[in-house]
LODOTOR-885334 format. One line per 10 residues: number of its first residue (from 1); their letters; for each residue z, y, x of C-alpha. Coordinates in nm, 2 decimals. Last residue first. Layout:
NUM	a	Z Y X  ... .
//
This chain:
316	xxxxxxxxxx	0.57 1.64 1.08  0.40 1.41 0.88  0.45 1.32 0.56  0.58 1.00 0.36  0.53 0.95 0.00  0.77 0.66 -0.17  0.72 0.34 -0.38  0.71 0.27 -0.73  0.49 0.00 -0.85  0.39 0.03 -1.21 .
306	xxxxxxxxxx	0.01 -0.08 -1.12  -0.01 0.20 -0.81  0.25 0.46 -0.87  0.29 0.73 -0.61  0.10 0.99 -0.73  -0.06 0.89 -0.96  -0.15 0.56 -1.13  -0.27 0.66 -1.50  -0.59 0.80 -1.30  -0.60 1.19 -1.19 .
296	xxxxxxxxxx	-0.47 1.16 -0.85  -0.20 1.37 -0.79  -0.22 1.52 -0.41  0.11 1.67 -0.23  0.01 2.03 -0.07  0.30 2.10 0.18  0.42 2.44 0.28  0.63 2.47 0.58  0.90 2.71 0.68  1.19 2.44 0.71 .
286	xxxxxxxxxx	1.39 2.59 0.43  1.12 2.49 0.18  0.78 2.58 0.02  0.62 2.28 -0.22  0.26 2.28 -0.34  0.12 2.03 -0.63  -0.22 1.87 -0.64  -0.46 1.74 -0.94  -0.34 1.96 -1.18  -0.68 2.22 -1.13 .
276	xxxxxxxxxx	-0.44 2.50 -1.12  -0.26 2.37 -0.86  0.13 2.22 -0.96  0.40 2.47 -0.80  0.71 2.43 -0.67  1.00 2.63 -0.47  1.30 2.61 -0.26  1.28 2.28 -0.11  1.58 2.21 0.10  1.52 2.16 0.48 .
266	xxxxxxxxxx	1.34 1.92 0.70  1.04 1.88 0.48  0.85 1.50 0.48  0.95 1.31 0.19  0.77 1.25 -0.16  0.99 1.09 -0.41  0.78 0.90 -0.63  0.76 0.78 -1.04  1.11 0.89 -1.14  1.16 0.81 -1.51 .
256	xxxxxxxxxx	1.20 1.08 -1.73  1.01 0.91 -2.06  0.80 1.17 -2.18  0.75 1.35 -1.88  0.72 1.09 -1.62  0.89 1.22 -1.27  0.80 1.27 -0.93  1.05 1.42 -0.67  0.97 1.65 -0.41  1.22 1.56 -0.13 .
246	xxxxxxxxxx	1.47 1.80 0.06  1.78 1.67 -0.11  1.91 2.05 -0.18  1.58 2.12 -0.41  1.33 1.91 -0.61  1.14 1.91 -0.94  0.78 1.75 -1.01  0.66 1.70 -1.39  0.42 1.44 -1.56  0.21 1.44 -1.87 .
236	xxxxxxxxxx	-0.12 1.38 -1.73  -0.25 1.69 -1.84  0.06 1.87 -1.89  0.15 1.93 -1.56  0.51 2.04 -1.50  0.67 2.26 -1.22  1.01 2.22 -1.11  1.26 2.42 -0.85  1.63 2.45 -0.78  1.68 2.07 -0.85 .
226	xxxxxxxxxx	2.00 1.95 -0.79  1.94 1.53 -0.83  2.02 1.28 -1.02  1.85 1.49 -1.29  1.90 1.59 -1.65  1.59 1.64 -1.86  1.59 1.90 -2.14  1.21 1.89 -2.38  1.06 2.14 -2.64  1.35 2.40 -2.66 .
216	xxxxxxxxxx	1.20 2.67 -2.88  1.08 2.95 -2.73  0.81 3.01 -3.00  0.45 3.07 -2.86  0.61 2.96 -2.51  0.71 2.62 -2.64  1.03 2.54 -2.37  1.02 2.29 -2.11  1.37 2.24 -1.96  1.51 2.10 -1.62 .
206	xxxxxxxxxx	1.87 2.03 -1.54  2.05 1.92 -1.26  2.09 2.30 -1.10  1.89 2.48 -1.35  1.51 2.43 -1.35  1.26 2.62 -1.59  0.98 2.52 -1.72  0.78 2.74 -1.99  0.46 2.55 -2.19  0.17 2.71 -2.39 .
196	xxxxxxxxxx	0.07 2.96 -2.13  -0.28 2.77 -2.04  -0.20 2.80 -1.68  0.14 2.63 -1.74  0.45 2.89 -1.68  0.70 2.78 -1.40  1.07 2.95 -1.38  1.30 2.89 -1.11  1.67 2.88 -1.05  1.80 2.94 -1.36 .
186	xxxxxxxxxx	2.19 3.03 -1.40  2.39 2.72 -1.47  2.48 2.61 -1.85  2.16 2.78 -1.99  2.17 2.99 -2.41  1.83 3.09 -2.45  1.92 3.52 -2.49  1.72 3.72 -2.77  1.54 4.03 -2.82  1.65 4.22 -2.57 .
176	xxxxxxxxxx	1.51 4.56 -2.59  1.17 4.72 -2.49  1.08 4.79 -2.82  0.69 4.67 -2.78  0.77 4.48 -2.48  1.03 4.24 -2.67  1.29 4.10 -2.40  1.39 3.78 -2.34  1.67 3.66 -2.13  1.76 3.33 -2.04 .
166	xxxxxxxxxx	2.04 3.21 -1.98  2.36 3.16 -1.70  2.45 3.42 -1.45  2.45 3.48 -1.10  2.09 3.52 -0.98  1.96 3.60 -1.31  1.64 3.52 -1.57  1.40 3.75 -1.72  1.09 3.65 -1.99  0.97 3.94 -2.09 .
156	xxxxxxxxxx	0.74 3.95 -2.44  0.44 4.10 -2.59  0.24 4.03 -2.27  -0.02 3.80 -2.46  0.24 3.60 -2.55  0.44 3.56 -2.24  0.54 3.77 -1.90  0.77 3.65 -1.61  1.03 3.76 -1.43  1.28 3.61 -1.23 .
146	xxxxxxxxxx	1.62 3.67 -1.02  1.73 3.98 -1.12  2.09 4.04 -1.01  2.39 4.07 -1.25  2.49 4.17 -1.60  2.15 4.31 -1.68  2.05 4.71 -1.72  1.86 4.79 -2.01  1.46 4.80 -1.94  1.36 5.07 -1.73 .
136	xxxxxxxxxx	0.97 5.21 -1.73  0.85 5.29 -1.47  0.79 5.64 -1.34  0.42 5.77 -1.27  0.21 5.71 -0.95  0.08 5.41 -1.00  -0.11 5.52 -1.30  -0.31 5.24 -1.42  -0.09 5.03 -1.22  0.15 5.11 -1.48 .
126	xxxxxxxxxx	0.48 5.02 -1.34  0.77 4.82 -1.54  1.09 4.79 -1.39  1.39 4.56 -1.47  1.69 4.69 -1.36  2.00 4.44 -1.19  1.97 4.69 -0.88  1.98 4.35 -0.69  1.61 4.28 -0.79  1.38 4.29 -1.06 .
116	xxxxxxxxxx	0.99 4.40 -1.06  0.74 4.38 -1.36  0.35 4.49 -1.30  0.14 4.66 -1.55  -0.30 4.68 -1.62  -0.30 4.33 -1.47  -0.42 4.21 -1.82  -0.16 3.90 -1.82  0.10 4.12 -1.71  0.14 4.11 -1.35 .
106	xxxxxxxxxx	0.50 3.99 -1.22  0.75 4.06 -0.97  1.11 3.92 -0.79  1.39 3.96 -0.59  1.34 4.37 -0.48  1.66 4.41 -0.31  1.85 4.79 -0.33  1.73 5.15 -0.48  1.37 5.06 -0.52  1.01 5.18 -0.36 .
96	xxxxxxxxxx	0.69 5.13 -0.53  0.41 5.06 -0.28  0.03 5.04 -0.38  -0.29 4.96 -0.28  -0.18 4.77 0.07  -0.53 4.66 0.24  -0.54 4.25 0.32  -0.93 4.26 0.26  -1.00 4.01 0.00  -0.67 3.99 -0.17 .
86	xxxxxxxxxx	-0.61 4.44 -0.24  -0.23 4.45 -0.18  0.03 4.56 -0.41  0.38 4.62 -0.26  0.77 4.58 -0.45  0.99 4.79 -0.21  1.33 4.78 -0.14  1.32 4.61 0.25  1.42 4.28 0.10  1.07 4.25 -0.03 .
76	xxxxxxxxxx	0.88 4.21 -0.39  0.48 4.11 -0.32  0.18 4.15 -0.53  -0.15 4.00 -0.49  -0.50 4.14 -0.59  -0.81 4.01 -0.66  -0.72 3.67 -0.76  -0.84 3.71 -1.05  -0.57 3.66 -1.32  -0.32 3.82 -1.06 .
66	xxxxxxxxxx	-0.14 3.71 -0.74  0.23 3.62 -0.70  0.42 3.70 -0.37  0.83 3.66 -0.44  1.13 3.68 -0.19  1.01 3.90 0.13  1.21 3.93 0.37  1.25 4.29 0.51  1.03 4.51 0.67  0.72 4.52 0.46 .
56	xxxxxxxxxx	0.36 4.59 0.66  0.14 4.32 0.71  -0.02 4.09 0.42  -0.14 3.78 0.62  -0.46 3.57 0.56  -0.69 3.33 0.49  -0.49 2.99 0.62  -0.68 2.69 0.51  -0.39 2.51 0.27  -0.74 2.28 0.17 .
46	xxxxxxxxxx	-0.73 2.33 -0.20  -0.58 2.66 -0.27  -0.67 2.83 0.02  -0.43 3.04 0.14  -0.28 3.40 0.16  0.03 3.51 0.33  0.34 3.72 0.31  0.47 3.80 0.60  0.85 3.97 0.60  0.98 3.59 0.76 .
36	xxxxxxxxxx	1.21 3.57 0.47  0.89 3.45 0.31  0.70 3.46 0.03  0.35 3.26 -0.03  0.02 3.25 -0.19  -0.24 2.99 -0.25  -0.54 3.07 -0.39  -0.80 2.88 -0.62  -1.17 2.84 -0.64  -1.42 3.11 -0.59 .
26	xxxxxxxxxx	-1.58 3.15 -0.95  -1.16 3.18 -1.01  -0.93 2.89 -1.11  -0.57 3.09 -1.18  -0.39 3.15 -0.87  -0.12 2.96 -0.72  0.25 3.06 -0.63  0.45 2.98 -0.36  0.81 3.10 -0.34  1.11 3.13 -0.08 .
16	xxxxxxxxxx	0.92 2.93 0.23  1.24 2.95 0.50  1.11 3.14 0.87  0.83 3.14 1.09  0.60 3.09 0.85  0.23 2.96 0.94  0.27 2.65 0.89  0.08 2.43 0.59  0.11 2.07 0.60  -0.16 1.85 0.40 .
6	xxxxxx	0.05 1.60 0.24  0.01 1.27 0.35  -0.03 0.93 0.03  0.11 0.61 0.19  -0.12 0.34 0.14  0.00 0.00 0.00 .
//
């Protein structure tokens, strides 16, 4: 039985703090990636190819997400700024400075706003259309942002904290909260599906998928393991989570059972993500690697070869 190796991304001199893909573009997919390193960098999706580095911030930097078409990326920094950066050419568009840590930011689905939390325990909304106006504030939180994320068509905020259980939602047309998802440890990660139609999040030993049209609780897994990342693919019905232990586990989504456990990172994994295409996953780590783990698209994946489960091993 063959063992499955990740391609191994370095690059990072320092712990891998997020990865996030990009939506399928006429070009492929993207790959970007924060780092307490202060260089965030840009990737092919598929290979891990190494395209780029965005220069300039001067502090870690704890989120790097790109837009619908992967035409511009955006980056939140330990030095109190949140930075937009044109994706082709590496040029910094736009800098927004904060009062204290910027944790974490977010384009709205139309890219025509970006959201940015941080240690200030403010949400802010810019309008990139006019970059140089004041955000907009939402209501102060009870402790430090640690995710944002927009749903329904940018109608609502998702927004969860670095000290405190739940899940925060916020209505963009009042900009108040509309409603808090009740957690019993504050959320760790938050993964959207590329169609928007399913919400993970992970919380110590627990991971949850949530109906984005309607919030409602759709699925809550308890672990064996702390998982302070998961990301779930809904075409083949199976979810990845993985954290202190330093493997990227594999599990079945309707049932739960663990179908692999890929090793390889030296550290605890901090973050996941499943490729746009579903037929790969990236994981970022203490270790300052990234490591693209293949799911083949055939009822054995991953892992699982006629029921069989056995384990992923990676080089170093």
């Amino acid at each position: 039985m063959s063992k499955r190796l990740p391609i191994v991304c370095h690059g990072h001199s320092r712990p891998i703090v997020e990865v996030n893909y990009s939506n399928l573009t006429p070009d492929g997919y993207f790959l970007a990636s924060a780092s307490k390193d202060k260089t965030p960098m840009l990737r092919h999706g598929e290979t891990g190819d190494w395209y780029g580095t965005f220069t300039g911030h001067k502090g870690a930097v704890w989120s790097s997400v790109l837009n619908h078409s992967a035409l511009l990326c955006a980056t939140a920094s330990a030095d109190f700024t949140a930075r937009v950066w044109d994706a082709c050419s590496g040029v910094q568009m736009h800098e927004f400075s904060h009062p204290h840590i910027v944790r974490t930011t977010s384009f709205s689905m139309h890219t025509d706003k970006l959201a940015t939390g941080g240690h200030d325990k403010l949400i802010r909304i810019f309008d990139l259309g006019a970059p140089e106006a004041a955000p907009q504030m939402l209501p102060q939180t009870p402790s430090a942002v640690r995710n944002v994320v927009w749903l329904q068509e940018d109608n609502i905020l998702i927004c969860t904290l670095l000290d405190t259980p739940g899940i925060n939602v916020y209505d963009m047309r009042t900009m108040q909260l509309a409603q808090s998802l009740p957690t019993a440890a504050p959320v760790t990660s938050i993964d959207v599906t590329y169609d928007q139609q399913v919400m993970t999040t992970a919380e110590g030993w627990t991971v949850r998928f949530f109906n984005t049209s309607t919030l409602s609780l759709m699925k809550q897994q308890e672990l064996t393991h702390n998982a302070e990342a998961a990301s779930f693919c809904p075409q083949f019905k199976r979810f990845v989570a993985g954290g202190e232990d330093m493997w990227v586990h594999l599990y079945n989504y309707e049932t739960g059972e663990e179908l692999a456990v890929n090793k390889g990172h030296h550290g605890p994994v901090h973050t996941l993500r499943f490729a746009p295409t579903y037929e790969a996953y990236a994981s970022g780590s203490e270790d300052g690697t990234i490591r693209i783990w293949s799911l083949d698209s055939c009822p054995a994946v991953a892992g699982v070869e006629n029921g069989v489960h056995h384990e992923n091993g990676g080089s170093t």
